[in-house]
C-alpha positions in Angstrom: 7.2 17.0 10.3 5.2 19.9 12.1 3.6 22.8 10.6 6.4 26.1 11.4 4.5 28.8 9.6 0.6 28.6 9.9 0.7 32.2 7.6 2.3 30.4 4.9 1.0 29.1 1.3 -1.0 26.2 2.3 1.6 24.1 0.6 4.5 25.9 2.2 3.7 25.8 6.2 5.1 22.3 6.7 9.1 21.7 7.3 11.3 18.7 8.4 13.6 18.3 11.2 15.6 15.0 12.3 15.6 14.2 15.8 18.2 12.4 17.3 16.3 8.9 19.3 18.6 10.1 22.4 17.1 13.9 22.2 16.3 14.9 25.8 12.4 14.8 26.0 11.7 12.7 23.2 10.1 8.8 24.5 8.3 6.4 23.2 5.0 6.3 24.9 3.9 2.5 22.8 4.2 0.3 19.6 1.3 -0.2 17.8 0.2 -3.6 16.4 -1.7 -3.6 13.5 -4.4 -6.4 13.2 -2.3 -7.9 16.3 0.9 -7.9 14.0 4.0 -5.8 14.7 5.6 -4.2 12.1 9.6 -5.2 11.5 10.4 -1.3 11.9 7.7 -0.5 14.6 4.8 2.3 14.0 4.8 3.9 17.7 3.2 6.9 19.6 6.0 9.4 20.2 6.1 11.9 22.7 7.8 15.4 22.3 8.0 17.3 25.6 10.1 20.2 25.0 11.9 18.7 23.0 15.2 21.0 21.1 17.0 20.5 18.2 19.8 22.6 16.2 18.2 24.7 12.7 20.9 22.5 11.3 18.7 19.2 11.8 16.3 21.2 8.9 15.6 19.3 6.2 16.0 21.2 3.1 14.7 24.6 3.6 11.8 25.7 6.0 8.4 25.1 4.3 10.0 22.5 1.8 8.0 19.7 4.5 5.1 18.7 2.2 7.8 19.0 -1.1 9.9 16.2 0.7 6.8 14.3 1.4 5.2 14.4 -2.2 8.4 13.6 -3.4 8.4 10.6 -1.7 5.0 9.4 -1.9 5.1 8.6 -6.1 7.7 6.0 -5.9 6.5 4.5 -2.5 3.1 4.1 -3.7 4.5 2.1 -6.3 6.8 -0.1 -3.7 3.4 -0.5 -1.9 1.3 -1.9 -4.9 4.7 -3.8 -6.2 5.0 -5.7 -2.9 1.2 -6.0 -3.1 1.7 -8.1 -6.5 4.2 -10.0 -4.3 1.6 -11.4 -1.7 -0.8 -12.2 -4.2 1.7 -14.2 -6.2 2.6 -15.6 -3.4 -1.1 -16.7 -1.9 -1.7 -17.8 -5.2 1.2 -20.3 -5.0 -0.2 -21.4 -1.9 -3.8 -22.0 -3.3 -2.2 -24.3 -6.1 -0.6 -25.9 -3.8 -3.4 -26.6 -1.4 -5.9 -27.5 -4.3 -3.2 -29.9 -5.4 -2.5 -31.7 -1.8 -5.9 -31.6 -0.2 -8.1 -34.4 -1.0 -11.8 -33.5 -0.2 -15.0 -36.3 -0.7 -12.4 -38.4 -2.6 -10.7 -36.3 -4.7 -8.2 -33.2 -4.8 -9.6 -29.7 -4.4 -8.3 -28.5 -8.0 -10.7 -30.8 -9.5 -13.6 -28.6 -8.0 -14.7 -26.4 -10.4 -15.1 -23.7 -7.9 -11.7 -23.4 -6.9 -10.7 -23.7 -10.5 -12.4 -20.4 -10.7 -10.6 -19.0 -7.9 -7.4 -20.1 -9.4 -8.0 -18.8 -12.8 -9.7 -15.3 -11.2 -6.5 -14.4 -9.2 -3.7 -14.7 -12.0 -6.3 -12.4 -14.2 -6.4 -10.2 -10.8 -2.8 -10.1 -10.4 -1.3 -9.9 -14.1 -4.1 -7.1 -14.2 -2.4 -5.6 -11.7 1.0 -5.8 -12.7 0.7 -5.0 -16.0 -0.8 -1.3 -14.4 1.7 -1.1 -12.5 4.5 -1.5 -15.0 2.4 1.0 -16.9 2.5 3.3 -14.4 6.2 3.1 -13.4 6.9 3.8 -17.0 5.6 7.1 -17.2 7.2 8.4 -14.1 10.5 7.4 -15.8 9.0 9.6 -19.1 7.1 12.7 -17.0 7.9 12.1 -13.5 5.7 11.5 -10.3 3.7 14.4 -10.6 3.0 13.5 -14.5 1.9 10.0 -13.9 -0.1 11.1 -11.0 -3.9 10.0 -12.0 -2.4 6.5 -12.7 -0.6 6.2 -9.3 -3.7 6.8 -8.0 -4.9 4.2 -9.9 -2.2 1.6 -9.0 -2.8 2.5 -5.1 -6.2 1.1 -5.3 -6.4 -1.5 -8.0 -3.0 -3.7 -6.9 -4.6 -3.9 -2.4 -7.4 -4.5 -3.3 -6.3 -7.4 -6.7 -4.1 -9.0 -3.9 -7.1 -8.7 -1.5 -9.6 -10.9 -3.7 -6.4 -13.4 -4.2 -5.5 -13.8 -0.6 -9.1 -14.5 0.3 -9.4 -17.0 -2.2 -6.0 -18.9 -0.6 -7.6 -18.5 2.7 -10.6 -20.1 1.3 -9.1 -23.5 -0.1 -6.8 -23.2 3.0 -10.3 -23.3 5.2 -9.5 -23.1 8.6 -5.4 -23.2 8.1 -6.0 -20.5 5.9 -6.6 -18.0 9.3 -4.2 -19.9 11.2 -0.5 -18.6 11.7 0.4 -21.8 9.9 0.4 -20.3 6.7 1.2 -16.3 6.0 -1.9 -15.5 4.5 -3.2 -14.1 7.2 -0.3 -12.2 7.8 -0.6 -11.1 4.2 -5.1 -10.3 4.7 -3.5 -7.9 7.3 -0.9 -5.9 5.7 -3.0 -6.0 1.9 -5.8 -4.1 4.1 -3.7 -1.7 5.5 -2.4 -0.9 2.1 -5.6 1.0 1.2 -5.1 3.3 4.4 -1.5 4.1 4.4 -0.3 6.7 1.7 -3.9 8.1 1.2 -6.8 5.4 1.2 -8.7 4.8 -1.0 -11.3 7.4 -1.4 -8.7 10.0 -2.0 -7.0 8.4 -4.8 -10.7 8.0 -6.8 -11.1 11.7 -6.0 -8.0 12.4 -8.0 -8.9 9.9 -10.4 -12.3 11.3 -11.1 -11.4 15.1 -11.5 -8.7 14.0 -13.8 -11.7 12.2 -15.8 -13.8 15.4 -15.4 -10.8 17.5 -16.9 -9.8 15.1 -19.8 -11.6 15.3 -23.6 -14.6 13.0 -24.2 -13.6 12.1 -28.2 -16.2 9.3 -27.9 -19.0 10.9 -26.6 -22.0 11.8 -28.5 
């Protein structure tokens, strides 16, 4: 993606092109690791050194760039805060587990009350989370993307950051296995934080959700 016509409509100077991995001038100058993990697919630092390709490798028509990428971003910020759900279900399965097993001062962790807490805190956190989420990906199927767009905002911060508070909780009962590669969670602490970078962070999304606020009709004030 590379902005083709600077004169443009602001939303209309950005196009697509696909280029071939075996284009002449086109390398891979490194992968980058995030949090010291590396991703299945690979996030890497290309290089483009006069690098060709045919008008036919456009994608759509020229300016239609930041179309293709909005159209995109709706449904995979809902696969981002769905597979956030995952991890937190997932950690919190683990913390049961753990409080079940471990045996601290003579009796199992799930009879401290503290960890009860934790327990009971994530599956409000993540049922929370879901249940927005659902919300959410029922009214793209009613109005689309763009008409469920203050509550994909919404889902992009709420479900990272739910799964967040649950995975620190597992890594908590988990104590020192809990940041060990002997369990995912840290793994999962990694990727949950990334989450509120990648598609717009954080701050973004409660920009959008607060002029949507400052727009709506206050029945119940006054």
């Amino acid at each position: 993606m590379g902005k083709t016509d600077p004169d443009a409509a602001p939303h209309r100077q950005q196009s697509m092109l696909l280029v071939p991995r075996d284009t002449p001038g086109l390398s891979i100058e490194r992968h980058l690791p995030i949090f010291g993990y590396q991703d299945q697919h690979g996030h890497s630092e290309l290089v483009f050194d006069d690098v060709r390709v045919p008008a036919a490798n456009l994608l759509a028509a020229e300016g239609d760039g930041f179309t293709i990428a909005q159209a995109r971003l709706g449904p995979g910020r809902i696969h981002h805060a769905m597979r956030a759900i995952g991890m937190a279900e997932r950690a919190l399965a683990l913390m049961v587990r753990r409080a079940q097993q471990r045996v601290a001062f003579g009796a199992p962790l799930a009879d401290n009350p503290v960890v009860q807490q934790h327990i009971a805190d994530s599956r409000m956190d993540i049922d929370q989370a879901r249940l927005l989420v659902q919300h959410t990906a029922a009214l793209i199927d009613e109005r689309g993307a763009q008409g469920a767009r203050t509550e994909i905002s919404q889902i992009k911060i709420a479900a990272p950051a739910a799964a967040l508070r649950v995975i620190d909780r597992a890594i908590e009962v988990h104590g020192a296995a809990g940041v060990s590669d002997d369990t995912p969670l840290a793994y999962f602490y990694a990727w949950a934080r990334v989450l509120r970078i990648v598609d717009g962070p954080d701050a973004v999304h409660r920009r959008t959700i607060a002029r949507a606020e400052l727009r709506a009709d206050r029945p119940y004030a006054g």
